[in-house]
C-alpha positions as CSV (number, residue, x, y, z in Angstrom):
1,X,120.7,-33.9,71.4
2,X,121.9,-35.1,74.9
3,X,124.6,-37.0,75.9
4,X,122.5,-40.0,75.5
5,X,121.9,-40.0,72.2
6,X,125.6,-39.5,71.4
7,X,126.4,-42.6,73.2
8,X,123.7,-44.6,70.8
9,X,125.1,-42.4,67.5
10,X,128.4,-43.6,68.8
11,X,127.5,-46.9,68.5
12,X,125.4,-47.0,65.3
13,X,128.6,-45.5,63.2
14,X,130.4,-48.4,64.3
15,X,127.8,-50.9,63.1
16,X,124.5,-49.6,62.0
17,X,123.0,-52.9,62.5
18,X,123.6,-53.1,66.2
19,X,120.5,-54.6,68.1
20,X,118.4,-51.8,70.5
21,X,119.1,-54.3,73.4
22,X,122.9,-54.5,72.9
23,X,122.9,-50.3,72.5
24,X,120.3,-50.6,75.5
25,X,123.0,-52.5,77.8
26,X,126.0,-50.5,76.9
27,X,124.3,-46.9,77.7
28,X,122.6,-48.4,80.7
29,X,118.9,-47.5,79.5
30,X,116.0,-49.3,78.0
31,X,115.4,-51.1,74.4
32,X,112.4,-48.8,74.4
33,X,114.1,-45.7,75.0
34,X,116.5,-46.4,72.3
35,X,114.0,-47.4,69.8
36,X,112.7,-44.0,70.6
37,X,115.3,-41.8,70.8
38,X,116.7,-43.5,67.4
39,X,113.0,-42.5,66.1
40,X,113.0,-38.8,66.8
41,X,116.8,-38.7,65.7
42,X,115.4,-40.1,62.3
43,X,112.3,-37.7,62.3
44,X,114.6,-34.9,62.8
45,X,117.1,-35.6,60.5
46,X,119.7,-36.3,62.5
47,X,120.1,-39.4,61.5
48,X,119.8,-39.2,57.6
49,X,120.1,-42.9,56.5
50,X,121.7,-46.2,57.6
51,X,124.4,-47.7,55.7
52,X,126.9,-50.4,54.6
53,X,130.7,-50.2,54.3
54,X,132.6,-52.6,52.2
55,X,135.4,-53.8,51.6
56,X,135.3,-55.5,48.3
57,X,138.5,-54.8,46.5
58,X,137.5,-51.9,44.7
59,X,139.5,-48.9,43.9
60,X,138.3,-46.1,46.1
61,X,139.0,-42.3,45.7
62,X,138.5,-39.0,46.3
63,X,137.9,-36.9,43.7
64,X,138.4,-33.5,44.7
65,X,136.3,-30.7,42.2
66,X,136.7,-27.1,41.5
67,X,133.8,-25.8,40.2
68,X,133.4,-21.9,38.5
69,X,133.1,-19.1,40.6
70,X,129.5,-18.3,39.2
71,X,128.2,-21.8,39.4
72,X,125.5,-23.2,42.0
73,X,127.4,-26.1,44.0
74,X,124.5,-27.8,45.8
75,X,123.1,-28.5,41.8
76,X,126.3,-29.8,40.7
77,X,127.0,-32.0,44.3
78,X,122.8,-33.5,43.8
79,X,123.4,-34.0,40.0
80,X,126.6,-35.9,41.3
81,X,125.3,-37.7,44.1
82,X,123.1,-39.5,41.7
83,X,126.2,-41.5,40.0
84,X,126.6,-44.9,41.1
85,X,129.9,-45.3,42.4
86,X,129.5,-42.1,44.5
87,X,129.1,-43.4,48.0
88,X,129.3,-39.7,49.3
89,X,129.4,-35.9,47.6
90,X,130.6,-33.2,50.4
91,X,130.6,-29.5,49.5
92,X,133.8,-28.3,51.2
93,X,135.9,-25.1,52.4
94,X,139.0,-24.4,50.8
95,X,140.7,-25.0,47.3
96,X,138.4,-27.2,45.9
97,X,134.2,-26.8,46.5
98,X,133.4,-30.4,45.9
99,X,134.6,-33.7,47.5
100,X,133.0,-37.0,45.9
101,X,134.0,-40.3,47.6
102,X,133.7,-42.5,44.9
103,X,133.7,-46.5,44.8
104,X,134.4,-48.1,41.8
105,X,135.3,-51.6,40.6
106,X,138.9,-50.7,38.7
107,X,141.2,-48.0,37.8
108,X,139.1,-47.4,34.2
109,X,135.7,-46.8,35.9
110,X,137.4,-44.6,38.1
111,X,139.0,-42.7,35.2
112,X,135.6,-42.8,33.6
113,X,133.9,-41.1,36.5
114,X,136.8,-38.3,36.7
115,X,136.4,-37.9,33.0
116,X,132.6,-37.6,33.5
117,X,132.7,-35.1,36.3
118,X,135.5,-32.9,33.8
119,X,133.4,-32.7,30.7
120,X,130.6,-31.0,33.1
121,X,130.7,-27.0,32.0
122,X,130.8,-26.6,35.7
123,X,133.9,-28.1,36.5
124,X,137.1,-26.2,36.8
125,X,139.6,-28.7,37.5
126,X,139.7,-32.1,39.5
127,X,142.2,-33.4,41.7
128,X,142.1,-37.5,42.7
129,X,143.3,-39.1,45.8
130,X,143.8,-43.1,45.9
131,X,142.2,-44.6,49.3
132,X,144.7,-46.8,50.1
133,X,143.4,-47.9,53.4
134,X,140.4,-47.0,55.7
135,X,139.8,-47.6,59.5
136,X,136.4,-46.8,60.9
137,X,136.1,-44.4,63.6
C-alpha cells in the first residue's frame, strides 16, 4: 500500500459509497486508477467489505467478554459474529479477550444478547459499555 491508496481508503471510511470520479478528483488521479486500485485492495483483502452506519435510535454497546484461559477465541468471536445485532466482534489485548459492538433495537435485546453471550461455557465474565454518541473518523 502507497500513499495513494491511503488517500482513496481515507475517503471510502467516510462514505463507502463515494463515486470513483469524486475519489478520482480529490487524489488528483484517474477514475480508472481508482477502480483499480480499489480492485486489488479488495483481492487482497485489504479492503474486507463495504458497509452502512446508522443511526436509527437503537441502543448501541459494547460488550466487553472474558473468555477461559484454555478456550479458543477466534471460535467463540466467529460463533459470535454470526448474531444479528453484532455489527463488529474484535479479539483484543488486555483484561478482557473479546469486544462485540453490538446494535440492538432496546435495552431488553441488549440484555438478551449479554445474557446469551454469559450462558456460553466459554465465557468468564462480561462487562457492557452504553454508546452514547459516535462521530466518524
Amino acid at each position: 500500500m502507497d500513499s495513494l491508496d491511503r488517500e482513496i481508503l481515507a475517503i471510502l471510511r467516510r462514505d463507502s459509497r463515494t463515486p470513483y470520479t469524486e475519489i478520482a478528483d480529490a487524489v488528483g488521479t484517474s477514475e480508472g486508477t481508482v477502480r483499480n486500485r480499489v480492485d486489488r485492495m479488495l483481492e487482497e483483502g485489504v479492503i474486507e467489505r463495504f458497509t452502512v452506519a446508522t443511526r436509527t435510535g437503537n441502543v448501541k454497546a459494547m460488550v466487553e467478554i472474558d473468555v477461559a484461559v484454555d478456550v479458543d477465541t477466534t471460535a467463540v468471536s466467529d460463533a459470535m459474529a454470526d448474531w444479528s445485532e453484532v455489527d463488529f466482534v474484535w479479539q483484543v489485548s488486555g483484561e478482557e479477550d473479546i469486544v462485540i459492538v453490538a446494535d440492538t433495537t432496546d435495552t431488553d435485546a441488549l440484555n438478551g444478547l449479554i445474557t446469551r453471550a454469559r450462558e456460553l461455557d466459554e465465557v468468564v465474565s462480561t462487562k457492557t459499555r452504553l454508546i452514547l454518541d459516535e462521530k466518524l473518523g
